[in-house]
PATISE-505246 format. One record per residue (C-alpha): x, y, z. Coordinates in pm, whole numbers, padded with zeros to 5 digits, always signed. Each point is the difference from the previous one (the first is absolute). Layout:
// residues N
XYZ...
// end
This chain:
// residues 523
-01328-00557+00962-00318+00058+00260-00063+00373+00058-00085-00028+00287+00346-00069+00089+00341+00002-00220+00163-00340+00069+00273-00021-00199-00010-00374+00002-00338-00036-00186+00135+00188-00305-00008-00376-00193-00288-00090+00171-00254+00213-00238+00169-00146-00312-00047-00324+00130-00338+00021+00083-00073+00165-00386+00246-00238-00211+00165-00265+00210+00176-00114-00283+00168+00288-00080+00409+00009-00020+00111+00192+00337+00335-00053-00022+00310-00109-00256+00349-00130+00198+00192+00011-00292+00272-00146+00184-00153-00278+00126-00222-00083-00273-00307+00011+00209-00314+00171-00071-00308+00097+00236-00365+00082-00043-00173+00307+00232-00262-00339+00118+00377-00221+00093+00124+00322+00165-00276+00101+00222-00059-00332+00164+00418-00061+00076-00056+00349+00158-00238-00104+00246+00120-00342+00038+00343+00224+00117-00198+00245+00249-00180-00310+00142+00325-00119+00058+00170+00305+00167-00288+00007+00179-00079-00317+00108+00316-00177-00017+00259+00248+00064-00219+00137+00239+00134+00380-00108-00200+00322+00132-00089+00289-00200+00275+00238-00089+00283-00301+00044+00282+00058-00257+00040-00255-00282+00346+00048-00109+00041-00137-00365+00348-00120-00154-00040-00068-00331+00045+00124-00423-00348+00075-00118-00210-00308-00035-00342-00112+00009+00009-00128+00358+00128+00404+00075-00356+00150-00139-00170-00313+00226+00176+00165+00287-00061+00371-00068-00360-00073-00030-00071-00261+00260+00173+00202+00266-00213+00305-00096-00271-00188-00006-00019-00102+00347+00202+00309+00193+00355-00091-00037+00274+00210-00104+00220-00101-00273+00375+00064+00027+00144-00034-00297+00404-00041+00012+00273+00053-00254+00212-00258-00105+00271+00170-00158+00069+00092+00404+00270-00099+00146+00003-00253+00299+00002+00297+00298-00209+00238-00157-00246-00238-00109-00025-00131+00330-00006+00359+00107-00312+00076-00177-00148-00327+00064+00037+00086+00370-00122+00332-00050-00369-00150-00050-00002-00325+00182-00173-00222-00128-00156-00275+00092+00011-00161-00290+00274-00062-00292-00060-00124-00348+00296-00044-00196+00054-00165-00372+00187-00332-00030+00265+00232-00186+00067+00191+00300+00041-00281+00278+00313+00088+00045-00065+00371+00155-00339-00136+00163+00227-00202+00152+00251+00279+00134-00313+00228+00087-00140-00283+00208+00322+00017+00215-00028+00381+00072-00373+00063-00038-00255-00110+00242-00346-00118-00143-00267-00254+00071-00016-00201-00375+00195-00037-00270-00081-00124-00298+00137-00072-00381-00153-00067-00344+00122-00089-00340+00340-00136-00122+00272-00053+00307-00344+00044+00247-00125-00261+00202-00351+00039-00129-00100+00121+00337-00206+00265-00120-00207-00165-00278-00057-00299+00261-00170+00272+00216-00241+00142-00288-00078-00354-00077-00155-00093+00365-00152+00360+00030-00409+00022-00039-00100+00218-00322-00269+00192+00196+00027+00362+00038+00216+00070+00304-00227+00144+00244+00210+00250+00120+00002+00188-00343-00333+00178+00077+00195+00197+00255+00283+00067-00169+00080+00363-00286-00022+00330-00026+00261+00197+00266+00167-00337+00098+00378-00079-00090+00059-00264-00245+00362+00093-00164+00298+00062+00046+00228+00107-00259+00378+00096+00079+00169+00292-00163+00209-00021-00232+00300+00125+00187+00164+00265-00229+00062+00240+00355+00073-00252+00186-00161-00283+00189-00267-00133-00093-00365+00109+00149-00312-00192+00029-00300+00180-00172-00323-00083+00175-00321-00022-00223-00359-00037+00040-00278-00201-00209-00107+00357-00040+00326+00167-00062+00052-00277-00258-00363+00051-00178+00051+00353-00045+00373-00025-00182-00157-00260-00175-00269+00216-00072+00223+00247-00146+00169-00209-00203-00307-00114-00190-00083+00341-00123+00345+00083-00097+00054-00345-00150-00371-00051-00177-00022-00302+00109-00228-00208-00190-00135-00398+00081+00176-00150-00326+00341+00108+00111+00240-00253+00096+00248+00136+00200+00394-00069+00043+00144+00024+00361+00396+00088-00008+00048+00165+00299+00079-00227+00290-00319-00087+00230+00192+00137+00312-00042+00293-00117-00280+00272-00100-00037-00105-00388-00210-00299+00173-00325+00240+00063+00024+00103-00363+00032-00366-00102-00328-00052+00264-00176+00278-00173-00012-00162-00349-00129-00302+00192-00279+00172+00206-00109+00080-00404-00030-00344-00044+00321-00013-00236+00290-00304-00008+00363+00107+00187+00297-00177-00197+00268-00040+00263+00345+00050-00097+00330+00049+00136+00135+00274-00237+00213-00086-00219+00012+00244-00369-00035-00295-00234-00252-00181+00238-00216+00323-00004+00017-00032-00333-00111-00309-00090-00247-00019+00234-00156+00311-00122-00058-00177-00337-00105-00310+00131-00247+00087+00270-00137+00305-00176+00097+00212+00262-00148+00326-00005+00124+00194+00311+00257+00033+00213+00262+00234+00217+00324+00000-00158+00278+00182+00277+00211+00263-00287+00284-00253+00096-00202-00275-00168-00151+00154-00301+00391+00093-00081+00074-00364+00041-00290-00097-00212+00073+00241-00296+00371-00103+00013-00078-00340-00073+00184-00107-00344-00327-00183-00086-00290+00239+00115-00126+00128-00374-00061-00399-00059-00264+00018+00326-00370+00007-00090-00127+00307+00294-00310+00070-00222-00221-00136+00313+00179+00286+00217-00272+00259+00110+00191+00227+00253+00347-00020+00196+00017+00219+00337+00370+00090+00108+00155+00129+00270+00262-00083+00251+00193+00319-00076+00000+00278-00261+00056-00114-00294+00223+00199-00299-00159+00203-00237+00188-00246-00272-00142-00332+00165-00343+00147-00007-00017+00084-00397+00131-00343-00067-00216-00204+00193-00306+00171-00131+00159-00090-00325+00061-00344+00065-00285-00134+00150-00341+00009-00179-00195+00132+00314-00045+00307+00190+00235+00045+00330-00084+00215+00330+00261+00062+00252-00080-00073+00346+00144+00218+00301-00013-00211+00323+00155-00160+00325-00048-00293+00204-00150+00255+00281-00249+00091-00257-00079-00248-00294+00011+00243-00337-00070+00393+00090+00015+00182-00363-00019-00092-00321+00089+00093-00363-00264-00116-00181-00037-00121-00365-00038+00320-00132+00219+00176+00123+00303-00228-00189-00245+00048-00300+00018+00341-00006+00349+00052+00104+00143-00219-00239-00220+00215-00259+00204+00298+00134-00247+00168+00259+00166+00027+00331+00269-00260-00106+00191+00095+00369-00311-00188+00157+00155-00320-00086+00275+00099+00260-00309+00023+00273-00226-00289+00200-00275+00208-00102-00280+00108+00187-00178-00131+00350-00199-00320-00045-00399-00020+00004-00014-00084+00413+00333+00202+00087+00093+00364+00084+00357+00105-00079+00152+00330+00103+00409+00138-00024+00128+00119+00364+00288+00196+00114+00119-00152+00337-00219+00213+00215-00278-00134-00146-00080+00259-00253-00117-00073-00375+00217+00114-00219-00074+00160-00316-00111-00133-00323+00260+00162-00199+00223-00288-00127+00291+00095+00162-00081+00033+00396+00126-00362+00169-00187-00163+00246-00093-00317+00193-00302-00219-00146-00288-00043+00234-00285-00228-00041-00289-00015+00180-00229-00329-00108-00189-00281+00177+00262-00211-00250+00303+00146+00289+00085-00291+00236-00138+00069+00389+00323+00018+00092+00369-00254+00024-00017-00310+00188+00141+00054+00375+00126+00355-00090-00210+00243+00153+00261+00260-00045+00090-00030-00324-00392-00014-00114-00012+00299+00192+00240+00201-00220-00146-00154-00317-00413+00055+00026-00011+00366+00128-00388+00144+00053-00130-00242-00282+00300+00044-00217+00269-00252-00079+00353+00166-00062+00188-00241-00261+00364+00116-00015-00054+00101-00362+00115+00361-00066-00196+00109-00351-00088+00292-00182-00359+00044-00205-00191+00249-00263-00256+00179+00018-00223-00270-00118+00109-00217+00311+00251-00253-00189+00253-00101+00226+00345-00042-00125+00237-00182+00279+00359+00147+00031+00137-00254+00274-00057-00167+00347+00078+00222+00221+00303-00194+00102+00100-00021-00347+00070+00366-00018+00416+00070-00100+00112+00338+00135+00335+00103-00211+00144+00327+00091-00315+00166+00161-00227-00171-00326-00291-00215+00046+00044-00276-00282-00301-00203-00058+00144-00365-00078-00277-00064-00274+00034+00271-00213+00356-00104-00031-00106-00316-00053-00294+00096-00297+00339+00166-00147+00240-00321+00004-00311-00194-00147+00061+00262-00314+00226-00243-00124-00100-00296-00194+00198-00272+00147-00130+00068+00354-00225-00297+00212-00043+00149+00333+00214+00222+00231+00038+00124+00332+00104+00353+00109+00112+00128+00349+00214+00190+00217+00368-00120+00110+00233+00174+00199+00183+00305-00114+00265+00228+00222-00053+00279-00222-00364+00007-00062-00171-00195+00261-00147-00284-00241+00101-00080-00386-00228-00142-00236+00048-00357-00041-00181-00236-00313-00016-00388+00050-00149-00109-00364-00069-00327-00151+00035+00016-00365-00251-00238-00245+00135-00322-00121+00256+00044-00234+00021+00378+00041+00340+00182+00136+00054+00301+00094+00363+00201+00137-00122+00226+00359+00109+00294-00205-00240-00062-00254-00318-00043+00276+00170+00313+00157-00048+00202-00295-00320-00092-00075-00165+00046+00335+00158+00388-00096-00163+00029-00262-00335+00039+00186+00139+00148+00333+00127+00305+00168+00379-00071+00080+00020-00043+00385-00292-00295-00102+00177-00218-00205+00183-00284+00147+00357+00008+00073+00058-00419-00004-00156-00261-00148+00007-00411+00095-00131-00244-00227-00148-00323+00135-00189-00276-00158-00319+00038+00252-00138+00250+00292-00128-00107+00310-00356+00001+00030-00289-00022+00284-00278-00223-00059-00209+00296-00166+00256+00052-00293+00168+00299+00140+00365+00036-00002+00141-00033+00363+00274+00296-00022+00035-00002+00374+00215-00306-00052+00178+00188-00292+00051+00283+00174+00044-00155+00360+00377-00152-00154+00162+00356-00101-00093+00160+00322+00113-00311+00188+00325+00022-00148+00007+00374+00111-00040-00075+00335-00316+00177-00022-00354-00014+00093-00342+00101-00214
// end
């Protein structure tokens, strides 16, 4: 990384100018492994080409179709390197909203995967851009064929390139609606990545397991443990693949989403694993139960942090090792309900909706505002929208929380999220925490439906562990166990999986969207 300027497309470059030899990356799909020295020169051999070849400008989108791979990091980099902007896309899209988003930045240049010719076909029809090309299985070995006849040299446009200029963007998640595209900078990315290497403790000998998808933010924490000089094991998560690759590449790090780490603990087989190389899990992607917490800090032989974050603004607060330490021990055990404190490079504060911070009393609601050079500069082609969101330095995130007097934050709900029963505000996690009281529960979703007499009834979707049942009266009374009356929920559906956006959290707008559809109603 030069100083003089963050490029986020030299972050291999340093490693392979120290040890060229060292691993850089694991596909353990694919079978293929990469040093930092094989890396480096396919990354300028790829901004020679865009360059040269391609003849793109700086700040032309690079739209990418594809699972995570070793030609994705290639990309990432090499458009970074020399000024482009990396679109990332989604593939579990459908055909109009992918081409939607894939609009929405027009590129000038696709890259798909072989596996998804199909849809780079369809997008081709309906989206307008310069080159397309394809690598891998089902590709036509377009892209590869490009590297190939590219120089090596260092693409002279790279000396201009860093600092305040876009390089990514990363799509929402969607779980208010459609999808936005989050613009970030080299420094915007430096700085989250920044703050995850304090929280994290990063150290060189890590190796580091990427589960999240690379089209969206868990890439820059995957980049991170790279800029250390550590190996990125590529995987497309799967609980027994985790699993077994953990034990076999040593892995020592890595973000598991609360959906995942349930997955992983449920697995029939998971006491046979060897984790002993495991050094620290982050989570996130939603609060997490009080019950899921204790049992993951039982069952794997590392310490965990939870990670409080958004595509807008990489990871924001954090509950660091510690603090499960010493609640677990019994000292402030609530704090494992929280997503901690702010982060080193971040400044968090609790607003009413004129703006005002709220108390620190543990019981005052508010919205969560960040202000951080880790916050985006703003959504792509949405000057309105970014104008609502970063407010006089601060970003507003939609996420209505609580915190102590110690300044741990304790989310109650998106503010969409909020049910209102007979004049009550119900906050859909705490009901949640409650259902997850009993032992049989995997995951579950709580919202509002429709209700004539009160205005909105609690509803629970819940997806029970394999080979667990449970009757709805039987959630239903253990939810009231833990909660005031009006709280508890009034019908339960079972289902064998929840809908989910790319970062792990459960879409309830489609859950909830089909009861008030079927009311003739609107939310």
């Amino acid at each position: 990384m030069r100083t003089k300027s963050v490029n986020i497309g030299f972050i291999p470059a340093k490693t392979a100018r120290l040890e060229p030899a060292r691993e850089a990356l694991i596909d353990v799909h694919s079978g293929r492994r990469m040093t930092f020295g094989e890396l480096d020169e396919r990354v300028r051999r790829l901004g020679n080409a865009l360059v040269d070849q391609l003849a793109l400008d700086k700040g032309d989108r690079v739209a990418i179709l594809s699972k995570n791979s070793i030609e994705y990091m290639e990309i990432l980099y090499a458009c970074a390197r020399v000024g482009m902007i990396a679109q990332p896309i989604n593939w579990r899209l459908g055909a109009e909203e992918m081409a939607r988003v894939v609009a929405d930045g027009a590129p000038a240049l696709v890259i798909s995967s072989g596996e998804y010719a199909e849809q780079a076909a369809q997008l081709k029809q309906r989206v307008e851009a310069s080159h397309w090309l394809s690598f891998g299985p089902g590709g036509d070995d377009s892209y590869d064929s490009l590297v190939a006849a590219s120089a090596s040299h260092e693409p002279a446009l790279s000396s201009s390139v860093g600092n305040d200029d876009p390089t990514l963007i990363l799509y929402t998640g969607g779980t208010t609606g459609e999808s936005k595209g989050a613009l970030h900078t080299h420094r915007t990315l430096f700085m989250g990545m920044l703050n995850q290497t304090v929280a994290e403790r990063v150290v060189p000998s890590d190796v580091y397991m990427l589960t999240g998808q690379m089209f969206h933010i868990p890439v820059a924490l995957g980049m991170n443990y790279h800029a250390h000089g550590c190996p990125m094991v590529l995987i497309n998560f799967d609980a027994r693949l985790a699993l077994e690759t953990i034990e076999r590449e040593r892995v020592s790090a890595f973000l598991g989403i609360t959906t995942m780490l349930n997955w992983m603990m449920a697995d029939e087989k998971f006491d046979s694993f060897d984790l002993s190389s495991l050094r620290n899990i982050q989570y996130g992607g939603g609060p997490m139960p009080h019950s899921v917490v204790a049992r993951a800090l039982e069952a794997f032989p590392c310490t965990i942090i939870q990670g409080y974050g958004q595509t807008e603004g990489m990871t924001m607060s954090f509950l660091s090792q510690e603090d499960h330490i010493r609640a677990l021990a019994g000292e402030h055990p609530e704090r494992l309900g929280s997503c901690g404190r702010e982060g080193f490079i971040t400044e968090i504060r609790l607003a009413d909706t004129d703006g005002n911070t709220v108390p620190r009393d543990g019981k005052t609601p508010g919205e969560i505002l960040v202000r951080s050079e880790a916050n985006m500069v703003g959504y792509w082609q949405r000057p309105e929208l970014t104008a609502q969101t970063l407010r006089d330095g601060w970003m507003w995130t939609g996420d209505i929380a609580v915190w102590d007097e110690d300044g741990y934050i304790f989310i109650v709900d998106r503010a969409k999220d909020m049910i209102i029963s007979g004049g009550e505000n119900i906050f859909s996690t705490q009901v949640e925490a409650a259902i997850h009281q009993h032992p049989g529960v995997l995951e579950s979703a709580v919202f509002g439906i429709p209700d004539d007499e009160w205005g909105e009834s609690v509803k629970a979707v819940v997806v029970m562990k394999p080979g667990e049942t449970a009757t709805e009266q039987e959630i239903i009374d253990t939810a009231a166990r833990h909660l005031a009356s009006y709280q508890k929920p009034k019908s339960v559906d079972f289902v064998d999986s929840l809908p989910k956006a790319p970062t792990g959290k459960i879409l309830k707008r489609q859950l909830r969207d089909v009861y008030w559809q079927k009311a003739g109603k609107h939310i």
